[in-house]
C-alpha positions in Angstrom: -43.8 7.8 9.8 -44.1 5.2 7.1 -43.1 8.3 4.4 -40.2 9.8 6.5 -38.7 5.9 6.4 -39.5 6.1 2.8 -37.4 9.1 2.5 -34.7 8.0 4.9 -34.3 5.0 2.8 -34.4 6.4 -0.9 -31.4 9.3 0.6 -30.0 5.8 1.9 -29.8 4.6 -1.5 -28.6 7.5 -3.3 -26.1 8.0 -1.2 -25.0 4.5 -2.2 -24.7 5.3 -6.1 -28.2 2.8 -6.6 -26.0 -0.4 -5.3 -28.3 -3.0 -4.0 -28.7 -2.6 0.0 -28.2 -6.5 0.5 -25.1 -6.6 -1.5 -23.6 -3.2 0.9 -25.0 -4.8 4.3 -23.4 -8.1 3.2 -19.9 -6.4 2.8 -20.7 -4.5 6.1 -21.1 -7.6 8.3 -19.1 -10.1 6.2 -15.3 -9.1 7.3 -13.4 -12.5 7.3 -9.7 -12.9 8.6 -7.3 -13.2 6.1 -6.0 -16.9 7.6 -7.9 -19.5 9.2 -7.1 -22.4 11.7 -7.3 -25.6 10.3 -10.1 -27.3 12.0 -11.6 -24.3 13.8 -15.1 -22.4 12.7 -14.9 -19.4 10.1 -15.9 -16.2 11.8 -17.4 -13.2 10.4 -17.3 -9.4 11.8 -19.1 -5.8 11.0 -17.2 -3.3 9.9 -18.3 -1.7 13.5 -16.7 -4.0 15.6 -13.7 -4.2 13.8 -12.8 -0.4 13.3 -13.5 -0.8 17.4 -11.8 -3.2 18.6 -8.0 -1.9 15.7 -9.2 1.6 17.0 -9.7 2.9 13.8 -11.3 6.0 13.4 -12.1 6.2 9.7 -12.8 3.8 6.6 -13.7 5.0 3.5 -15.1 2.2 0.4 -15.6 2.8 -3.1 -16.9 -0.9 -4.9 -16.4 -1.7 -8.9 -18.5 -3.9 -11.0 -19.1 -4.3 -14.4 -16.4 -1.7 -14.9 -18.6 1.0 -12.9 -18.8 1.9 -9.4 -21.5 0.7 -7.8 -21.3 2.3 -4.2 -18.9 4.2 -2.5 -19.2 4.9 1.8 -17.7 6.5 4.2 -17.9 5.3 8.3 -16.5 7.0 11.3 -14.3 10.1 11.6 -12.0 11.7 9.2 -10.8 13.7 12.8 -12.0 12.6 15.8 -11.6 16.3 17.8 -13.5 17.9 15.3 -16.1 15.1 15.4 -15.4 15.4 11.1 -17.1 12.3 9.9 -15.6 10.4 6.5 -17.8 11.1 3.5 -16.4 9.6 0.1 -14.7 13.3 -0.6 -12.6 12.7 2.4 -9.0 12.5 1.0 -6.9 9.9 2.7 -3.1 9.4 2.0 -2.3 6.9 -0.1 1.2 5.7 1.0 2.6 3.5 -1.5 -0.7 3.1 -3.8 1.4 6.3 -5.1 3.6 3.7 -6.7 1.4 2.1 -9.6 0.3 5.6 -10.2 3.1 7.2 -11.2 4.1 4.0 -12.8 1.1 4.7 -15.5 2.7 8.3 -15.6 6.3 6.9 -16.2 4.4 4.6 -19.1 2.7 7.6 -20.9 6.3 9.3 -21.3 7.4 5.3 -22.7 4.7 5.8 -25.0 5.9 9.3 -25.8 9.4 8.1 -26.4 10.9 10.1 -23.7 11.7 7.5 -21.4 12.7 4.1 -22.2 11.8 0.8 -20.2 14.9 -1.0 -20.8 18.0 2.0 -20.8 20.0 3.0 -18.3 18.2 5.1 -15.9 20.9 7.4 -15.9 20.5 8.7 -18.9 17.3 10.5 -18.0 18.4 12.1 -15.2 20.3 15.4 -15.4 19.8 16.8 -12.0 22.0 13.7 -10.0 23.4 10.6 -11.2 23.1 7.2 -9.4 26.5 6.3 -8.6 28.1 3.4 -10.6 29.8 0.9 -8.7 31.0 -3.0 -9.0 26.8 -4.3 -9.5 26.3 -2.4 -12.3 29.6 -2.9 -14.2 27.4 -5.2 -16.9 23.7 -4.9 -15.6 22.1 -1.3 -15.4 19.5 0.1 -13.3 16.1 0.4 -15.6 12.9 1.8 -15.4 11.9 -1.7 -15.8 13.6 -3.1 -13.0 12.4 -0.1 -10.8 9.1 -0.3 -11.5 9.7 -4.1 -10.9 11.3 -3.8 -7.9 14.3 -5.6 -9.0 16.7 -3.0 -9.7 19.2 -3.6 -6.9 18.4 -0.6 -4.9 18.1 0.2 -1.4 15.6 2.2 1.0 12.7 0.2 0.8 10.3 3.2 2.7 10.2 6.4 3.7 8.7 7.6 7.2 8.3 11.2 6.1 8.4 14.5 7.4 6.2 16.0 10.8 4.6 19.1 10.1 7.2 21.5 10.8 10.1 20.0 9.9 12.1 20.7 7.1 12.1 19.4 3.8 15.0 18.1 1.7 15.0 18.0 -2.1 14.8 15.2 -3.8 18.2 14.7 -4.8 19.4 15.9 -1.1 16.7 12.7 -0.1 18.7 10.3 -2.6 22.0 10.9 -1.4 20.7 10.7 2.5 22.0 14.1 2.9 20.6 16.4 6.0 17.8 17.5 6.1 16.9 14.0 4.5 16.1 11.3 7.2 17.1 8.0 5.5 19.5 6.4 4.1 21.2 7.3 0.4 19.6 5.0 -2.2 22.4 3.1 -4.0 22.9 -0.3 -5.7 23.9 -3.1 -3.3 22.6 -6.0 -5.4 23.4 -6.9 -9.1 20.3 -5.2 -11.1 17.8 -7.6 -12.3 19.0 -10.6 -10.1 16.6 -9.8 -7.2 13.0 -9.5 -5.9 13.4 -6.0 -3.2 10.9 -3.8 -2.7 12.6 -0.1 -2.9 10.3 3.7 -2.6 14.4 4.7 -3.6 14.0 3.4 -6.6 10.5 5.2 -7.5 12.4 8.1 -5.5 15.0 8.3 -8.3 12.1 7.4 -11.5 10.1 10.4 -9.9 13.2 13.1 -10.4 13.8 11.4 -14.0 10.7 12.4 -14.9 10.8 16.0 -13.9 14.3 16.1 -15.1 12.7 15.3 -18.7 9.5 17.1 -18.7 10.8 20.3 -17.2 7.8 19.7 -14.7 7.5 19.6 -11.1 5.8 16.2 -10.4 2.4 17.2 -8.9 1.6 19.0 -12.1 3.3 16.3 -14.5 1.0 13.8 -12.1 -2.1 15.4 -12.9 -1.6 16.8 -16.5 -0.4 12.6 -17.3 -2.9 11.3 -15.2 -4.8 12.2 -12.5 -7.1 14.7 -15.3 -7.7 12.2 -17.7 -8.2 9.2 -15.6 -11.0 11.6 -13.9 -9.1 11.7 -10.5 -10.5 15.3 -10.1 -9.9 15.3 -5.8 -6.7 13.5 -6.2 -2.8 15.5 -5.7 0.2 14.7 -5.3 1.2 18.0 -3.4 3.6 17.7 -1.0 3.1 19.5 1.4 -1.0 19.6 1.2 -2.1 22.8 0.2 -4.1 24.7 3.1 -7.4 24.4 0.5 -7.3 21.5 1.2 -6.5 20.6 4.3 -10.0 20.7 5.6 -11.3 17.4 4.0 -8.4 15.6 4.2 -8.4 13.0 7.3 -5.9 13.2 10.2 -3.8 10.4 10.7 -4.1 8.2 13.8 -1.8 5.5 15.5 -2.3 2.0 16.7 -3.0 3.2 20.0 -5.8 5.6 18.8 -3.6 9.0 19.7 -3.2 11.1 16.5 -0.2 12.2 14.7 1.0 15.1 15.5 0.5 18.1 13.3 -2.3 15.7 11.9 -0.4 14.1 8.9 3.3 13.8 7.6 4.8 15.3 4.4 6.4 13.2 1.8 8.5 14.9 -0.9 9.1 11.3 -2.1 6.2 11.7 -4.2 5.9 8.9 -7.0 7.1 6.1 -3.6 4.7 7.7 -0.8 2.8 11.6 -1.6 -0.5 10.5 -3.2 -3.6 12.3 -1.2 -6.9 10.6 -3.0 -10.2 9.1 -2.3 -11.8 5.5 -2.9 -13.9 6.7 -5.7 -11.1 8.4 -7.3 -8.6 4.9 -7.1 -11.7 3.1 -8.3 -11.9 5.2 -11.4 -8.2 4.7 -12.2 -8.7 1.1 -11.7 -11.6 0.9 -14.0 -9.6 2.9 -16.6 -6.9 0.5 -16.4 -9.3 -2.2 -16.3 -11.3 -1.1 -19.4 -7.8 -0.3 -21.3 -6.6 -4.0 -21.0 -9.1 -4.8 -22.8 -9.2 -2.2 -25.6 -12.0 -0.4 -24.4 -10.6 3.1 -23.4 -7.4 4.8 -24.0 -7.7 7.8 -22.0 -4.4 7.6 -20.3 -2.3 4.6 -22.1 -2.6 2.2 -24.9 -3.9 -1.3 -24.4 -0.5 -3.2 -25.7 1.1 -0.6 -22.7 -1.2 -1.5 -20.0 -0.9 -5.4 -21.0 2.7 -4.7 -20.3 2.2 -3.3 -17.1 0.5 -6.4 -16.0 2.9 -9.2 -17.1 4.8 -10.8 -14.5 8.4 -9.7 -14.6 11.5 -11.3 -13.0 10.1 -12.0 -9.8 8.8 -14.4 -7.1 6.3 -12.2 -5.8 4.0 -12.0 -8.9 4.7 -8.1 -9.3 4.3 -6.7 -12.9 5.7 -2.8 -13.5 4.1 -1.1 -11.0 1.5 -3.3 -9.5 1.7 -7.1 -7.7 -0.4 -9.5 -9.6 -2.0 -12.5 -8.7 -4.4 -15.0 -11.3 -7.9 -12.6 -10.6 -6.3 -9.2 -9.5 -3.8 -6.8 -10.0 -3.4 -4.7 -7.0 -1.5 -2.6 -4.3 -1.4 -1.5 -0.9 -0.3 1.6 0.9 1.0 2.6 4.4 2.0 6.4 5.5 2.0 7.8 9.3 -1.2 6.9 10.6 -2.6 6.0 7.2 -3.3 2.5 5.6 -5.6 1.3 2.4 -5.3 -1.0 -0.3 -7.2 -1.8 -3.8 -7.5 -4.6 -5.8 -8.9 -4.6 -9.7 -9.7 -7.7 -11.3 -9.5 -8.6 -15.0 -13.0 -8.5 -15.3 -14.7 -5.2 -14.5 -14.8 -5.9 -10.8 -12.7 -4.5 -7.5 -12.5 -2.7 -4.3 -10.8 0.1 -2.5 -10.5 1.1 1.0 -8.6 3.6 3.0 -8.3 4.5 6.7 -7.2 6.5 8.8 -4.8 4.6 11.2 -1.8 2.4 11.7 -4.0 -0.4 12.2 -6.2 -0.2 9.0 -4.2 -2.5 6.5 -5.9 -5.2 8.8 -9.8 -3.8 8.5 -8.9 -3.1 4.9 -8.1 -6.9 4.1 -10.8 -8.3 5.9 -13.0 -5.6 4.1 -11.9 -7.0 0.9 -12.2 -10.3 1.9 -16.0 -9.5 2.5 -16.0 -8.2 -0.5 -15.0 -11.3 -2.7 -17.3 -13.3 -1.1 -20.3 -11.1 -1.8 -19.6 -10.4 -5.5 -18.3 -13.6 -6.8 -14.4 -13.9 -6.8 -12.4 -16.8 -5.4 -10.0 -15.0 -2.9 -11.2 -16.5 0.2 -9.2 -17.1 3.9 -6.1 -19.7 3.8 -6.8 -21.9 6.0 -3.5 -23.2 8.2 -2.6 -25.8 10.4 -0.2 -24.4 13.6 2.0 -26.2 15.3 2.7 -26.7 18.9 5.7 -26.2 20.7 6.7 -26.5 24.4 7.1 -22.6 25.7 10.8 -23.3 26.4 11.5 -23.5 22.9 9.3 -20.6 21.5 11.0 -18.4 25.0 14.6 -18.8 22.1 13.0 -16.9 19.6 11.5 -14.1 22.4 14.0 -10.8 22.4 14.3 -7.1 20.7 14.8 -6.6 16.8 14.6 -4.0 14.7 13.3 -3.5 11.1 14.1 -0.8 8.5 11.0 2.0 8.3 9.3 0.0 11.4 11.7 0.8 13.9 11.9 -1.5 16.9 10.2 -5.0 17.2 9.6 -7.5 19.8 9.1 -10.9 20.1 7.3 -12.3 23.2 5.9 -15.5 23.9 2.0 -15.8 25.0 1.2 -19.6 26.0 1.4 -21.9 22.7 2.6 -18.8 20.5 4.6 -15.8 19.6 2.9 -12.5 19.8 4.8 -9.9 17.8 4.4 -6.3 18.7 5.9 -2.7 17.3 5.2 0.9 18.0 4.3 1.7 14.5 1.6 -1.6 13.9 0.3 -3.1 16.7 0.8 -6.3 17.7 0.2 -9.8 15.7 -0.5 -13.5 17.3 2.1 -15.8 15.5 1.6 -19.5 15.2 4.0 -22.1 14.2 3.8 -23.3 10.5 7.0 -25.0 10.8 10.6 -24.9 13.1 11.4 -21.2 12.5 8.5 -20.7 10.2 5.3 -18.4 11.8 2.4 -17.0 10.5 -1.0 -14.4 11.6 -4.1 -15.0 11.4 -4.3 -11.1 9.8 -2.2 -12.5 6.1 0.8 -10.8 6.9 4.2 -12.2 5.2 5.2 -14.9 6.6 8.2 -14.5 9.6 11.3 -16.8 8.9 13.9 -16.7 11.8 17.8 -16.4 10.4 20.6 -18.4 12.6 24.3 -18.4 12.3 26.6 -21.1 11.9 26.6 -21.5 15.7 22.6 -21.6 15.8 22.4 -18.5 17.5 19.7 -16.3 16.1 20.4 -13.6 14.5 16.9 -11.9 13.5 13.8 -12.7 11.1 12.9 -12.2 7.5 9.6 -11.0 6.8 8.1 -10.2 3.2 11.9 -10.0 1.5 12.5 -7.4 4.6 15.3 -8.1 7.2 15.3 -7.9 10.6 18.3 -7.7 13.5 18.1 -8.9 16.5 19.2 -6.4 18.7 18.8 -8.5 22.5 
């Protein structure tokens, strides 16, 4: 017995790329919540309980330090029907993690003098034009700005396409012309004036660099990137090739039923169509990592990456391509029934998970969370201090709104708080921070309430999003 849990153990290990057992255990039960009440205990969970009680089916981990990966696991089930667990091959999508991808892409054809960061965008594209109107009579939408998010455009996400259904081009998708199913992306804000998060924008940088290269953008992806930054099970195929269909995950939402025809299609590539794996991000993390500091150049040059990670015109510390903060440069994702996140920081350390559900942008902080506070960095819960108000006047902010890409929301009150709920993410326990000010416990953007002139409310902001109240 004694040499079969020898055995067991050393396959344990291996299968764990050598990381110290402690240091994975610790991660596994360590899960904190992103915010914390002022005043009340800090509680920790397993990964167990917490893919339970979200009803998430899969997680899959891949853990960097000293610019390596030190372990990389998979838990639970890629497809529940099949009983398919997640191993770290299991490709996930990637939702908007696609976005600082391509954004190194874009950079390599900067380097290459084939794009420019500071031009008119318009003169890269040959296929469609963005229409010119009164916002961009002096101030031009750039490459900059759109990797920035601060070009002034519209469409800030795209839901995608069931399997089935069919697809539009991509200039069909900018224009919001049938078979597309949103909205045209077009300048409604002065370029370079304001913070908006917009996949149109990376919509419109993905056809400019086709338009140049000749390329369609799954090859240009891995023949730029995914190759030489050693993201060998990574594509951005759109849709997913039937080779590989059999390790990729099916989607799942909040409720735990699956999405139909397992997984959406996004021909909005560059904003939304990344399929990839932990280990994979990790090694495009550690490339960019190692590059800041001069140390590899296999996909950019150091001065380019240095650029990539300077704050640009912005209150939401986002550089070209990724959000920044003092330790990390990082990025999350969200497609149908698929939710991960990573976060890199400047030295040689980081963490990336995906999952399989609706729900698993919540496991996915508190996993990273865990993370921190085993190896050593100083992201750690926020601890808050709610506010009470009598029911009758947190019952004025309960009613209907809806949300662009999210659909329909509702506000309800449950005893001393707000509970907000939505087909497409669950539901989140609000507490007071202030008058029309509420937060969750789970780190999500704040949720400002907007009033007319009358007082009458109108909706709610939420992370630079707007919401109408609808009843």
């Amino acid at each position: 017995m004694k040499r079969i849990a020898f055995l067991i153990a050393t396959l344990y290990a291996i299968a764990l790329d050598g990381a110290p057992l402690d240091q994975v255990a610790a991660v596994e039960n360590g899960l904190l919540s992103p915010v914390v009440l002022k005043g009340q205990p800090v509680a920790h969970y397993t990964i167990a309980e917490r893919m339970k009680a979200l009803k998430v089916p899969g997680v899959s981990i891949a853990v960097i330090d000293n610019y390596g990966i030190e372990w990389a696991k998979g838990y639970g089930y890629a497809d529940i029907a099949l009983k398919r667990p997640v191993d770290k091959s299991t490709l996930f999508q990637a939702g908007s993690i696609s976005k600082p991808v391509a954004a190194v892409a874009a950079m390599t054809l900067v380097e290459n003098d084939k794009l420019r960061l500071d031009d008119d965008i318009n003169n890269f594209l040959k296929s469609w034009e963005l229409p010119e109107n009164q916002f961009t009579k002096e101030n031009k939408v750039t490459l900059r700005r759109i990797m920035s998010h601060s070009a002034g455009l519209t469409v800030h996400g795209f839901p995608g396409y069931p399997a089935g259904e069919p697809l539009p081009t991509i200039p069909q998708i900018l224009d919001g012309a049938k078979p597309a199913n949103t909205q045209a992306v077009r300048v409604d804000v002065v370029p370079g004036t304001l913070w908006r998060y917009s996949g149109g924008g990376y919509t419109i940088m993905q056809l400019a660099m086709s338009d140049l290269t000749g390329e369609d953008f799954p090859g240009l992806m891995k023949r730029l990137v995914l190759s030489k930054a050693g993201m060998n099970e990574s594509t951005y195929e759109n849709p997913l090739p039937t080779k590989l269909s059999g390790t990729a995950a099916t989607g799942y939402h909040t409720n735990g039923s699956a999405v139909p025809g397992r997984y959406h299609t996004y021909p909005e590539m560059a904003a939304a169509g990344l399929w990839t794996t932990p280990s994979d991000l990790a090694r495009f993390g550690i490339e960019m990592q190692m590059s800041r500091e001069g140390r590899s150049n296999k996909v950019l040059k150091r001065i380019t990456v240095e650029e990539m990670l300077k704050e640009q015109k912005s209150p939401w510390g986002f550089g070209l391509g990724f959000a920044l903060s003092p330790n990390w440069f990082a990025h999350d994702g969200a497609d149908d029934g698929f939710q991960a996140l990573f976060g890199f920081s400047f030295d040689g350390k980081g963490i990336v998970v995906m999952t399989n559900s609706d729900n698993g942008g919540r496991l996915a902080r508190e996993i990273e969370l865990a993370f921190a506070a085993v190896y050593g960095l100083p992201e750690k819960p926020q601890e808050r201090e709610a506010i009470r108000f009598p029911a009758d006047t947190l019952q004025k902010f309960a009613g209907e709104y809806t949300m662009p890409v999210l659909g329909r929301i509702s506000l309800r009150t449950v005893g001393d708080h707000l509970r907000l709920s939505g087909d497409s993410f669950g539901s989140y326990e609000l507490y007071s921070a202030a008058d029309v000010k509420f937060f969750a416990l789970e780190g999500i953007p704040d949720l400002t309430i907007t009033v007319d002139e009358h007082g009458s409310i109108t909706g709610f902001s939420a992370g630079g999003v707007e919401a109408k109240r609808t009843r």
